[in-house]
SEDOVO-432077 format. One record per residue (C-alpha): residue number from 1; z, y, x. Coordinates in Angstrom, 2 decimals, decimal comma, m for minus. Example, Ala and Ser with C-alpha at 12.3 -4.5 7.8 and 13.67 -1.06 7.14 Angstrom:
2
(sedren 1; (7,80; m4,50; 12,30))
(sedren 2; (7,14; m1,06; 13,67))
// end
This chain:
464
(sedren 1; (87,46; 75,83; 44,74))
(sedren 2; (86,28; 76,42; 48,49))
(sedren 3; (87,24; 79,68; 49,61))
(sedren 4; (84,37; 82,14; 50,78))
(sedren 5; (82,46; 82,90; 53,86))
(sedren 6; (82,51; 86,33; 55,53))
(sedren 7; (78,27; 86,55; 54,86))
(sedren 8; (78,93; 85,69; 51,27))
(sedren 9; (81,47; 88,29; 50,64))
(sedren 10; (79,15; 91,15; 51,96))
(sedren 11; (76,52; 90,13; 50,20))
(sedren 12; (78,12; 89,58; 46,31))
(sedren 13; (79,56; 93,26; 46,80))
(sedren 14; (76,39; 94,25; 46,86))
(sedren 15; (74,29; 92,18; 44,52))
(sedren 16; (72,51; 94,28; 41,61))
(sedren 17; (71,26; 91,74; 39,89))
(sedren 18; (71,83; 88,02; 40,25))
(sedren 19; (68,75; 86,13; 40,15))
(sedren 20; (67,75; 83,47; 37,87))
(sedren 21; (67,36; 80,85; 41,10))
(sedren 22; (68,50; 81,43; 44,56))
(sedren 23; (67,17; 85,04; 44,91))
(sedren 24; (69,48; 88,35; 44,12))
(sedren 25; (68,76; 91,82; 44,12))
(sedren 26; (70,53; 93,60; 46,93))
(sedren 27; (71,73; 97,63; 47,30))
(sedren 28; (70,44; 98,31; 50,72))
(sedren 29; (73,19; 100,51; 52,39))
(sedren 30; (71,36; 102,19; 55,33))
(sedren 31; (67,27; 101,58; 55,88))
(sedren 32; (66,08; 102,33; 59,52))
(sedren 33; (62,60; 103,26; 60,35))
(sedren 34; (60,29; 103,40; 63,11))
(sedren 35; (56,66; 103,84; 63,95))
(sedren 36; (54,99; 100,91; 63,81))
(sedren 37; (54,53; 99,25; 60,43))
(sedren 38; (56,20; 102,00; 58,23))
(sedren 39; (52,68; 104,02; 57,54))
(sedren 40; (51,07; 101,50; 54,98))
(sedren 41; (54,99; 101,74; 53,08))
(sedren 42; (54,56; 105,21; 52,73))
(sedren 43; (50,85; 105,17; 51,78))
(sedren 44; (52,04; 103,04; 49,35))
(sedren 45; (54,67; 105,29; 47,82))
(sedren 46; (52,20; 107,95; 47,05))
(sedren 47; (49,32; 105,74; 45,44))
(sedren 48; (51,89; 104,67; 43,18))
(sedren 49; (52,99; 108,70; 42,57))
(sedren 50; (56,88; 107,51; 43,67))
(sedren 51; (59,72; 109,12; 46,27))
(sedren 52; (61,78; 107,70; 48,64))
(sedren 53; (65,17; 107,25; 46,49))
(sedren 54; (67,99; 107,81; 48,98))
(sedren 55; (66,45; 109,69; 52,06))
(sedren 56; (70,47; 110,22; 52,74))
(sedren 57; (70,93; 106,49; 53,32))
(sedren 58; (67,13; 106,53; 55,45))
(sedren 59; (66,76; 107,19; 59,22))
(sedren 60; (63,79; 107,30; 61,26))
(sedren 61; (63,43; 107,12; 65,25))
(sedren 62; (60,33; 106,55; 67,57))
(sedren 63; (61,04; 103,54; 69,77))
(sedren 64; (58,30; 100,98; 69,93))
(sedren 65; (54,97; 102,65; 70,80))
(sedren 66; (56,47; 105,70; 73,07))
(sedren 67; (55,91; 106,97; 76,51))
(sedren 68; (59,26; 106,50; 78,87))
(sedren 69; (57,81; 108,17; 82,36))
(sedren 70; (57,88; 111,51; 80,65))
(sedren 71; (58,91; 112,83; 77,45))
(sedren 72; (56,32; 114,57; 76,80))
(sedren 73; (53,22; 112,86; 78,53))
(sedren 74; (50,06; 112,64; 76,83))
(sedren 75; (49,27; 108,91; 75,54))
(sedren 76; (45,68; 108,28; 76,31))
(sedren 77; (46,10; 105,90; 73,29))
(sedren 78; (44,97; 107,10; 70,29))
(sedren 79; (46,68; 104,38; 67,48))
(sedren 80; (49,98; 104,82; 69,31))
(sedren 81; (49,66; 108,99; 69,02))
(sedren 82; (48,57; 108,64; 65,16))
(sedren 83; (51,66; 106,24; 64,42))
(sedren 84; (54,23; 108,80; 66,22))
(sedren 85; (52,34; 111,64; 64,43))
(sedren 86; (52,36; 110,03; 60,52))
(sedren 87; (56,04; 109,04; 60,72))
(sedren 88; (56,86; 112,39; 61,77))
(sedren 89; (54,65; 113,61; 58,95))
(sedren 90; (56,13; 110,94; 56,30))
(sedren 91; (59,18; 112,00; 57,36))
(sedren 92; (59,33; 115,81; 56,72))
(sedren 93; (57,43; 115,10; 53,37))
(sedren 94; (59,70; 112,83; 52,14))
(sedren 95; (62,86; 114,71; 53,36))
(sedren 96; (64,15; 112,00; 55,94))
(sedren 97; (66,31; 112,36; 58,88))
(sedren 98; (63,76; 111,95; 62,18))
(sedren 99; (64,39; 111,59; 65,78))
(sedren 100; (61,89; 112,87; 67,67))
(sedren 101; (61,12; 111,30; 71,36))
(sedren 102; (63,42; 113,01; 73,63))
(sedren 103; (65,92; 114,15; 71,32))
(sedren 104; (69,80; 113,40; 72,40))
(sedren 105; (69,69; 110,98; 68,99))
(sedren 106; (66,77; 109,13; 69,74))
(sedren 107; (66,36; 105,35; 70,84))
(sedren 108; (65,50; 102,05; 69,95))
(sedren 109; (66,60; 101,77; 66,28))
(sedren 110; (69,36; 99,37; 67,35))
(sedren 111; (70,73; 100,74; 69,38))
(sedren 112; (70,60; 104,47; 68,30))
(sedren 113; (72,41; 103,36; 64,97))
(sedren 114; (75,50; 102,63; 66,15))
(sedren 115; (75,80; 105,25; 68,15))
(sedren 116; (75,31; 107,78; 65,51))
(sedren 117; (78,18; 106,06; 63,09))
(sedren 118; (75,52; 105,14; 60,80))
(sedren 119; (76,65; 100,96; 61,00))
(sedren 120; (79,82; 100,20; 59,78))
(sedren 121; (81,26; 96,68; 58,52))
(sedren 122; (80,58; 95,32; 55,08))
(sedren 123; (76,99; 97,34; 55,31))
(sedren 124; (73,54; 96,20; 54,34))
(sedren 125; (70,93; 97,24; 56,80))
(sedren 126; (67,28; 96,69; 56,61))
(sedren 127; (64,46; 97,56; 58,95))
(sedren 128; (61,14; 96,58; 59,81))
(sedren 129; (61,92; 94,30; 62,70))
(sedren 130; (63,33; 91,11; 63,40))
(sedren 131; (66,17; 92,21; 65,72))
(sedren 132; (67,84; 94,39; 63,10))
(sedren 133; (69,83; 91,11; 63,13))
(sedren 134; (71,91; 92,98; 66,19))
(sedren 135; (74,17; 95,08; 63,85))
(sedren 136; (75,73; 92,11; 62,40))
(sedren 137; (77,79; 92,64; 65,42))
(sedren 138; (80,05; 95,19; 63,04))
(sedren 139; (80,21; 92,83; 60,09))
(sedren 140; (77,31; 93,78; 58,33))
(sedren 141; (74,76; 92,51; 56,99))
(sedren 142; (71,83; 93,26; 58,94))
(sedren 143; (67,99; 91,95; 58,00))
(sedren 144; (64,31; 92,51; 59,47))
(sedren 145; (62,23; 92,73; 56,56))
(sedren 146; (58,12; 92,92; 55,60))
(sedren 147; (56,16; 96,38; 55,47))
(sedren 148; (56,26; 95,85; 51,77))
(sedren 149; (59,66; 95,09; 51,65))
(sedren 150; (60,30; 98,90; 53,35))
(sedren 151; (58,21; 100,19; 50,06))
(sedren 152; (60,49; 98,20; 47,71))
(sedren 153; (63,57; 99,56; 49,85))
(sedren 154; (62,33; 103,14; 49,92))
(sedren 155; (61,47; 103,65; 46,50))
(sedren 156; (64,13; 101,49; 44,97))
(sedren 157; (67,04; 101,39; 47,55))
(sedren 158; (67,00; 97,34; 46,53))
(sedren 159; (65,80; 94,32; 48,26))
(sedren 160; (64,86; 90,92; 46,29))
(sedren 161; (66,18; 88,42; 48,74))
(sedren 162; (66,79; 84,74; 48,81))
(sedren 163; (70,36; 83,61; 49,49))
(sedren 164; (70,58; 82,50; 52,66))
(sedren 165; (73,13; 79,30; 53,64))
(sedren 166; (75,91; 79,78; 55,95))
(sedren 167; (76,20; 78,06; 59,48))
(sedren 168; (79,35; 79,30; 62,18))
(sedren 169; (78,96; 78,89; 66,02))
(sedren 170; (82,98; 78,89; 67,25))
(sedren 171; (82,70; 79,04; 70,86))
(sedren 172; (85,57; 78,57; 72,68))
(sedren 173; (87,29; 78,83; 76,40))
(sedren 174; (86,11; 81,74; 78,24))
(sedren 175; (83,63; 83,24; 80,08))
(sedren 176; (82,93; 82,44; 83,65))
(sedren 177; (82,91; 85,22; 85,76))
(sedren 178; (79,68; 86,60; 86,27))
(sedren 179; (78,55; 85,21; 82,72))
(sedren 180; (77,69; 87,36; 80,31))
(sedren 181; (77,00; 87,44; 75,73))
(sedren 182; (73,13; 86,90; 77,20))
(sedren 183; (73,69; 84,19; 78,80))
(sedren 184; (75,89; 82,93; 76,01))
(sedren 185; (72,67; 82,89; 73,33))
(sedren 186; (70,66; 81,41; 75,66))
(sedren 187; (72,49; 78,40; 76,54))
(sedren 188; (73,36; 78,19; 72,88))
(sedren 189; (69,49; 78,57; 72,19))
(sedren 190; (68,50; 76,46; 75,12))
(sedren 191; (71,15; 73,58; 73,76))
(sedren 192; (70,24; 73,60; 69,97))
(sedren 193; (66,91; 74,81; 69,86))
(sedren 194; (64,77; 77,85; 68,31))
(sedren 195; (65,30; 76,31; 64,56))
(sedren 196; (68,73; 75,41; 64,74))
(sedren 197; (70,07; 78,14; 62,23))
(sedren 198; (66,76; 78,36; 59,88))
(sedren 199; (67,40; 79,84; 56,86))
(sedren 200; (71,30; 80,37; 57,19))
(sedren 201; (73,64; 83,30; 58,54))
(sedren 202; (75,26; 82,56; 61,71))
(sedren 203; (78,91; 83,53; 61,87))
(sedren 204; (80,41; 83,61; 65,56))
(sedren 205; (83,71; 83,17; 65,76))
(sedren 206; (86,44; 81,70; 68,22))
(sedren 207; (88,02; 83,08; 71,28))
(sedren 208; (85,69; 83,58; 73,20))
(sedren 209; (83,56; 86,20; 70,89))
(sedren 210; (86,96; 87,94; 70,06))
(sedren 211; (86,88; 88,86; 73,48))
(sedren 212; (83,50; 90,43; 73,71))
(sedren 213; (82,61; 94,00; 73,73))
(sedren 214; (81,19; 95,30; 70,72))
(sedren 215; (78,37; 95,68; 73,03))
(sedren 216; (78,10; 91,90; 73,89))
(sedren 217; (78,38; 91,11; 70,78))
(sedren 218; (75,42; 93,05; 69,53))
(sedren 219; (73,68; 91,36; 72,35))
(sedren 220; (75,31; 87,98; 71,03))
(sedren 221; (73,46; 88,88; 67,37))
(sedren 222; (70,33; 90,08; 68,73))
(sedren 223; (68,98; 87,08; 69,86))
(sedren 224; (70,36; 85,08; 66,78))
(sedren 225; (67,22; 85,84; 65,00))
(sedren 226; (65,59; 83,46; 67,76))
(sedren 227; (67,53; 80,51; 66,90))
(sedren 228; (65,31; 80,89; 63,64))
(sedren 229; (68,33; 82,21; 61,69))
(sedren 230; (68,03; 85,01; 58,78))
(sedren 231; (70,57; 86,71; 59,94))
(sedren 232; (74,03; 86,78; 62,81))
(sedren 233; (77,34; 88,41; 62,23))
(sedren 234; (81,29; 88,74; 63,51))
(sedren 235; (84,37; 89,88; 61,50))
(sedren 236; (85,39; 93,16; 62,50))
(sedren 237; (88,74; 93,82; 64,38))
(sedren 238; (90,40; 96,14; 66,14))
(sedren 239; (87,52; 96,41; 68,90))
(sedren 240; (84,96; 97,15; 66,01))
(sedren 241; (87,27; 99,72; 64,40))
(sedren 242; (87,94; 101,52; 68,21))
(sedren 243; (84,26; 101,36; 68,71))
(sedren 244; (83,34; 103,43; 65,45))
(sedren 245; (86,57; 105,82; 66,11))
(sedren 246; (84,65; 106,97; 69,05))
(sedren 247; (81,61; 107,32; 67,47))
(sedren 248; (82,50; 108,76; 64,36))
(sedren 249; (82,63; 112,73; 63,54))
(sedren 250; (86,38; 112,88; 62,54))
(sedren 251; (87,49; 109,49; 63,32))
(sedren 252; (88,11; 106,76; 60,46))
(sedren 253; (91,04; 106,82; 58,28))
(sedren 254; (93,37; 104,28; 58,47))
(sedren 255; (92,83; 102,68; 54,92))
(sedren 256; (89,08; 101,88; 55,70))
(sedren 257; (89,97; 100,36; 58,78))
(sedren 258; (92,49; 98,12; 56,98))
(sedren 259; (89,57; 96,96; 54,51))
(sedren 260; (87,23; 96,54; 57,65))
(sedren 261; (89,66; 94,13; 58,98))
(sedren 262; (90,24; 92,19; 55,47))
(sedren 263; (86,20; 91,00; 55,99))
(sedren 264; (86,92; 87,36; 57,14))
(sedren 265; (85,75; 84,27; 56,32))
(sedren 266; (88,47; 82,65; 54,32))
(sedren 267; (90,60; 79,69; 55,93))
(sedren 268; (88,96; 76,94; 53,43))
(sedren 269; (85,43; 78,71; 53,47))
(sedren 270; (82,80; 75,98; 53,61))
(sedren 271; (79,28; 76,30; 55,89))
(sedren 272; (76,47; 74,37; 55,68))
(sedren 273; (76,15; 73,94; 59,20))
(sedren 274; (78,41; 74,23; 61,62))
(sedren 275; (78,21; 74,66; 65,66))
(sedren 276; (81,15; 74,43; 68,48))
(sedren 277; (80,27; 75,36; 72,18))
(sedren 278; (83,27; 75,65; 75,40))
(sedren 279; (81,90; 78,30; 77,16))
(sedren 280; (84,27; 77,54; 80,18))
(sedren 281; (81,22; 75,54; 81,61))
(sedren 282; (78,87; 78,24; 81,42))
(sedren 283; (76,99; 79,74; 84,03))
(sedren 284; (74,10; 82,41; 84,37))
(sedren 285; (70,94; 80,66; 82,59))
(sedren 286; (67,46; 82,03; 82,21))
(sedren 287; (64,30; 80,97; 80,78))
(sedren 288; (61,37; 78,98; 82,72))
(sedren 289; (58,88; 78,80; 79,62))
(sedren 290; (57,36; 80,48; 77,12))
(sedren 291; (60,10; 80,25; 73,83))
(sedren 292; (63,86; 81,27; 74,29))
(sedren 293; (64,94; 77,79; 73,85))
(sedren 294; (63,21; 76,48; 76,84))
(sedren 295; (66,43; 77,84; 79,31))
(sedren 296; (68,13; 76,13; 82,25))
(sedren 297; (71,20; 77,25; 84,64))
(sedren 298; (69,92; 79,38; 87,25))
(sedren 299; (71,11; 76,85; 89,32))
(sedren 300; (69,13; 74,27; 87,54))
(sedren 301; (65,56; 73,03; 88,04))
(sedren 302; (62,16; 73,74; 86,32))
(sedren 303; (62,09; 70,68; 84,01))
(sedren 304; (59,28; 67,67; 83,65))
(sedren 305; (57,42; 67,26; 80,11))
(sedren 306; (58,97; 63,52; 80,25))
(sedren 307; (62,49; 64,69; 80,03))
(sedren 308; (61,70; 65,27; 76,22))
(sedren 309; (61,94; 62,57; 74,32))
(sedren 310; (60,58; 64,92; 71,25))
(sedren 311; (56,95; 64,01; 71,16))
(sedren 312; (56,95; 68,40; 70,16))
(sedren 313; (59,13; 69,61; 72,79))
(sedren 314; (56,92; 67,13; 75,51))
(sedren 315; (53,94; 68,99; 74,38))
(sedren 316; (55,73; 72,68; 74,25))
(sedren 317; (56,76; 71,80; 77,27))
(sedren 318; (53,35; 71,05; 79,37))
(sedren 319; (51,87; 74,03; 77,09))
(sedren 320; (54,63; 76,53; 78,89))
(sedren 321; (54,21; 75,06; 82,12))
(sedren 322; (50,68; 75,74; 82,28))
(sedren 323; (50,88; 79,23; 81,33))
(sedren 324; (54,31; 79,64; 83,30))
(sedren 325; (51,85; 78,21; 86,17))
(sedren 326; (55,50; 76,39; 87,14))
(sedren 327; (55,36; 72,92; 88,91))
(sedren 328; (58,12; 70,74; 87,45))
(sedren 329; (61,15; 70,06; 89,99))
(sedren 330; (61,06; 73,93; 91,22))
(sedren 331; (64,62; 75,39; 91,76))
(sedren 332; (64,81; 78,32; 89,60))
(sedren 333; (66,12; 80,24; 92,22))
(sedren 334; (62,69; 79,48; 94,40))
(sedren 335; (60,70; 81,35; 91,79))
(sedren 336; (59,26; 84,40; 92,78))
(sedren 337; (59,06; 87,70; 91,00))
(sedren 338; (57,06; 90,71; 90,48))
(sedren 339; (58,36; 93,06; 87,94))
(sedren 340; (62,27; 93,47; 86,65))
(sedren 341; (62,56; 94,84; 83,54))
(sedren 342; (65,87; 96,08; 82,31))
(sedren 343; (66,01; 97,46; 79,00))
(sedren 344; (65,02; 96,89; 75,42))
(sedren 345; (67,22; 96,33; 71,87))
(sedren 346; (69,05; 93,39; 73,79))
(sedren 347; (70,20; 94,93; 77,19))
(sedren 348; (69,67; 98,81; 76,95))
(sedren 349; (72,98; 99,95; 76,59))
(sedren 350; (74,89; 102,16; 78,79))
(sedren 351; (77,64; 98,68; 79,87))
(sedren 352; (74,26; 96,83; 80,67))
(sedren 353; (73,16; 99,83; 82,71))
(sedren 354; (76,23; 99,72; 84,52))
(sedren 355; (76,12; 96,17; 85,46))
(sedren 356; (73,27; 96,58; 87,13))
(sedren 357; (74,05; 99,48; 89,03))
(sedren 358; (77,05; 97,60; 90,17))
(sedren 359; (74,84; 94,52; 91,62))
(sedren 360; (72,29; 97,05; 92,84))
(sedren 361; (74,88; 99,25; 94,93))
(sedren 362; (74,49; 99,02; 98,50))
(sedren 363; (71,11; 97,24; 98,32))
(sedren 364; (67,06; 97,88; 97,58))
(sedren 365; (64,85; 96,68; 95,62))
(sedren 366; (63,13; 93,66; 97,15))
(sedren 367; (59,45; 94,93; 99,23))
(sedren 368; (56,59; 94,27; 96,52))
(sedren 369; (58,81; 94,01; 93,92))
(sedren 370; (58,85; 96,91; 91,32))
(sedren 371; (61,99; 97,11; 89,32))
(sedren 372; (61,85; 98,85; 85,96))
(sedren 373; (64,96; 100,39; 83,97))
(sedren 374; (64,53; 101,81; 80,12))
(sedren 375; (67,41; 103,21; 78,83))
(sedren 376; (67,65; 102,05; 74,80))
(sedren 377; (68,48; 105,55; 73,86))
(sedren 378; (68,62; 109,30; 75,52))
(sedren 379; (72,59; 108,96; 74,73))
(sedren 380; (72,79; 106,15; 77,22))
(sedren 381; (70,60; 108,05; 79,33))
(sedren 382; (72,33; 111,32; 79,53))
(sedren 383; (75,58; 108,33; 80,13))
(sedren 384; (74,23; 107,27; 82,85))
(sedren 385; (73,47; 110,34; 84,73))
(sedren 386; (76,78; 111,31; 84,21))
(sedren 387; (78,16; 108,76; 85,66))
(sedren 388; (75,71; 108,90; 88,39))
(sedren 389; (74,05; 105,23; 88,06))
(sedren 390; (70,46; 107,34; 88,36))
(sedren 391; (71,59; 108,21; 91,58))
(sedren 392; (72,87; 104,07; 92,61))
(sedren 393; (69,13; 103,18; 90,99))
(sedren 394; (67,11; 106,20; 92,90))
(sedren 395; (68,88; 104,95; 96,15))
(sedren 396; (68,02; 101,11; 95,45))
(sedren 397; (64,12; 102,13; 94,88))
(sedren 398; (64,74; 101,22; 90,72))
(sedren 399; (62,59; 103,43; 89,02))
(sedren 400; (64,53; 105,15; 86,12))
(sedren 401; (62,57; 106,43; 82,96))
(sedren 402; (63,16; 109,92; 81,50))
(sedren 403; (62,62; 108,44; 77,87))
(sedren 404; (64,25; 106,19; 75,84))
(sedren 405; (62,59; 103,09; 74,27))
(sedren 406; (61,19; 99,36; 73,53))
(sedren 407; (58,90; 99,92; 76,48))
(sedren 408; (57,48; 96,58; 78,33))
(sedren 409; (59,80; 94,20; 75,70))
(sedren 410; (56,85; 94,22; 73,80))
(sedren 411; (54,24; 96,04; 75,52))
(sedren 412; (52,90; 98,43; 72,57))
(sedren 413; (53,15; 100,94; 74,79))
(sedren 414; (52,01; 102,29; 78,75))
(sedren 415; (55,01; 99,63; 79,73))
(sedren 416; (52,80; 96,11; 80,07))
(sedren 417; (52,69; 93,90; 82,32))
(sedren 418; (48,89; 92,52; 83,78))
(sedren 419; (47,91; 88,77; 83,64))
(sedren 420; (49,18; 86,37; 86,06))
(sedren 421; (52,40; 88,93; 87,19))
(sedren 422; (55,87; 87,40; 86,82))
(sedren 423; (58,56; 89,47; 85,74))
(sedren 424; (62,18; 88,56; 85,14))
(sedren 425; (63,20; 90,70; 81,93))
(sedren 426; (66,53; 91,20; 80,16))
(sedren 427; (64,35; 91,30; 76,32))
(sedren 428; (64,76; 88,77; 73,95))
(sedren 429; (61,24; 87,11; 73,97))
(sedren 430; (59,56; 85,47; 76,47))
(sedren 431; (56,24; 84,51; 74,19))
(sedren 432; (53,06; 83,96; 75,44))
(sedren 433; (51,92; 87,59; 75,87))
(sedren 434; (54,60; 89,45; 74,73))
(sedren 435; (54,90; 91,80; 77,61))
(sedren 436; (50,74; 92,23; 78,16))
(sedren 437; (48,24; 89,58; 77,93))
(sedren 438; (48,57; 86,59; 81,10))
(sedren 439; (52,03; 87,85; 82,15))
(sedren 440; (54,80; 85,34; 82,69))
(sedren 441; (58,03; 86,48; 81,49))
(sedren 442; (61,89; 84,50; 83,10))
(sedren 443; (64,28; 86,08; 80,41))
(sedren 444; (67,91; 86,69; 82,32))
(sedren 445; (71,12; 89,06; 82,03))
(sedren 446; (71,13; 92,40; 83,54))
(sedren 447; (73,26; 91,11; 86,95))
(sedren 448; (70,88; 88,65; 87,25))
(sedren 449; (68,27; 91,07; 86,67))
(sedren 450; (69,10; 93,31; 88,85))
(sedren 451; (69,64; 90,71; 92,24))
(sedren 452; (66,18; 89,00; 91,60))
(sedren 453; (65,21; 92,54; 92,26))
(sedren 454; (66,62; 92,99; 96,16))
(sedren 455; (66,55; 88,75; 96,30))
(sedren 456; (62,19; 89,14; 95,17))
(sedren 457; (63,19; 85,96; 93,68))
(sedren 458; (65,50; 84,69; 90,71))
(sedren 459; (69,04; 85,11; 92,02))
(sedren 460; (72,63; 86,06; 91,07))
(sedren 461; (74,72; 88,42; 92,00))
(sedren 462; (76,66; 86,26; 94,57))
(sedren 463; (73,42; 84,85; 96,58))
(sedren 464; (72,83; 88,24; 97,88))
// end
């Protein structure tokens, strides 16, 4: 009998019930809540005359639709105000822990969690958004579910779910310098496609993930969900179990660090599909269409239609370069930009912050280029000013937000970009519209980020 994968052993610890097909029930071990999407759940709850059944193992945060200039500046908007205002309300009826914009806890969800010591390995985690698949990075498993799959999980602390297969990515070598977890997924992503792990969970293992950060590799796990995949995760190890002994009240004992470490795919553990990448090779990449699969080197060109022999990708292809407004044959590094945005659930943390400030010492922010930095959470805001990377951005002409938040990832709120204005962005989506209707979106790493903004164009660190 095969042995079993890492994905599978999470996930039969926690099934309730096994299901008569392919679908189990499954104890939900921390649900995460925000703003948008959560109201209808809770309407829900009371037409049906039921309570939340483990507010202990439910946390709230505003992230998506909040202000970042100001903590407390008005929002002309009123749907934004009245989704801030009813989780707040939902939340005191219901007896779940809230934070409020501004507070030192608050952030975007995914980055907020593990800061708190709320994500720890063998966990289920379920919120209403896609990227929840970022806190695999601890060896859990993380989901995005449906708005009426956070009813089911709030009255029930259960989730019916389908069994998803099992695909590992081993990536081996080592990282260029200069070459960072984002620019990792997006080769991967760019060199397999957007579908490649449909339907499975994507294990990443090899030497080369070993040696990321923890906050690489929730980076890494972020952007799995856009490879089509339910679902990314890594065994935990000793950088996992160092990370949560500094964020834990009172440390971790010993013996649940030892069981941490015993989550591992087994040696003769089958997967359905399976992935190898040498990431010696690798070198900054960024997006020049409109899907996170359509990626090149920064060093490479903008790319013709008939260099797809997929009759899909051709047409994808002349689709993005029409909205991109790109010509093919255009060094990437010729392509000028408007905006930087650096920020969001994928590159908001306090290391991320600190890469840029590193590029962005000594220089300014290119003339008629605005450069835009979101911290992902007031505790990697207050990080930052204390190790005085507001004062490296102030000096470069960055303009650094006094709120955390999702801000111009995806534009729901006074972050959005108008039609027609480029922007180079360190999200995870570069859709047609996702950061404001017309605007053209180059996804790239914070370094790179941050010298397109003194370059004006698409650059790395070293052309400056």
């Amino acid at each position: 009998m095969a042995g079993t994968t890492l994905a599978q052993k999470v996930w039969q610890s926690r099934v309730v019930r096994p299901g008569d097909a392919d679908e189990d029930l499954l104890y939900i071990d921390m649900h995460l809540l925000h703003e948008v999407n959560t109201p209808q759940a809770f309407d829900g709850l009371r037409a049906a005359g039921r309570t939340v059944r483990r507010p202990d193992l439910t946390v709230a945060t505003e992230d998506h639709s909040t202000p970042t200039i100001a903590v407390d500046r008005y929002d002309p908007e009123e749907g934004r105000r009245m989704q801030r205002s009813l989780l707040r309300d939902n939340c005191a009826e219901f007896g779940i822990r809230f934070h409020r914009l501004g507070q030192p806890g608050q952030g975007i969800y995914a980055v907020m969690a593990p800061e708190l010591g709320l994500v720890h390995p063998g966990m289920t985690i379920v919120c209403c958004d896609s990227h929840t698949t970022t806190l695999g990075a601890f060896g859990a498993l993380s989901f995005g579910i449906g708005t009426s799959q956070v009813e089911h999980v709030l009255a029930t602390q259960t989730l019916p779910k389908r069994r998803p297969r099992d695909m590992r990515v081993t990536v081996t070598g080592s990282l260029p310098a200069g070459v960072t977890a984002k620019d990792l997924v997006l080769a991967l992503i760019g060199r397999y496609g957007t579908t490649a792990g449909q339907g499975h969970v994507v294990e990443y293992q090899g030497e080369v993930v070993r040696a990321l950060s923890m906050e690489a590799r929730m980076t890494l796990c972020n952007m799995t969900v856009e490879m089509g995949s339910a679902a990314g995760i890594v065994a935990p190890d000793e950088t996992t179990a160092d990370y949560l002994r500094s964020v834990c009240c009172g440390g971790v004992p010993d013996e649940e660090v030892a069981h941490w470490k015993s989550l591992v795919s087994d040696p003769d553990a089958v997967f359905d599909k399976e992935i190898a990448l040498d990431a010696s090779g690798l070198s900054p990449y960024v997006s020049w269409g409109t899907n996170p699969g359509q990626t090149v080197p920064l060093d490479g060109r903008v790319p013709h239609p008939d260099d797809f022999d997929d009759v899909v990708l051709r047409t994808a292809a002349e689709r993005a370069l029409a909205y991109m407004d790109l010509r093919p044959g255009t060094a990437m590094r010729d392509v000028p930009i408007d905006v930087v945005f650096l920020g969001s659930c994928t590159n908001g943390r306090i290391e991320d912050l600190r890469a840029a400030a590193e590029v962005l010492d000594g220089h300014k922010v290119a003339e008629g280029v605005r450069m835009v930095i979101v911290p992902g959470s007031m505790r990697v805001r207050e990080q930052a000013v204390a190790e005085g990377l507001d004062e490296v951005f102030a000096r470069a002409g960055a303009d650094f937000r006094a709120a955390a938040g999702c801000s111009m990832c995806v534009s729901l709120g006074e972050d959005r970009l108008a039609a027609d204005v480029r922007s180079a962005s360190t999200s995870n989506r570069n859709f047609e519209g996702r950061q404001g209707p017309g605007a053209r979106t180059h996804l790239v790493a914070p370094p790179v980020a941050a010298a397109t903004a003194v370059a004006g164009r698409l650059a790395a660190p070293g052309d400056l």
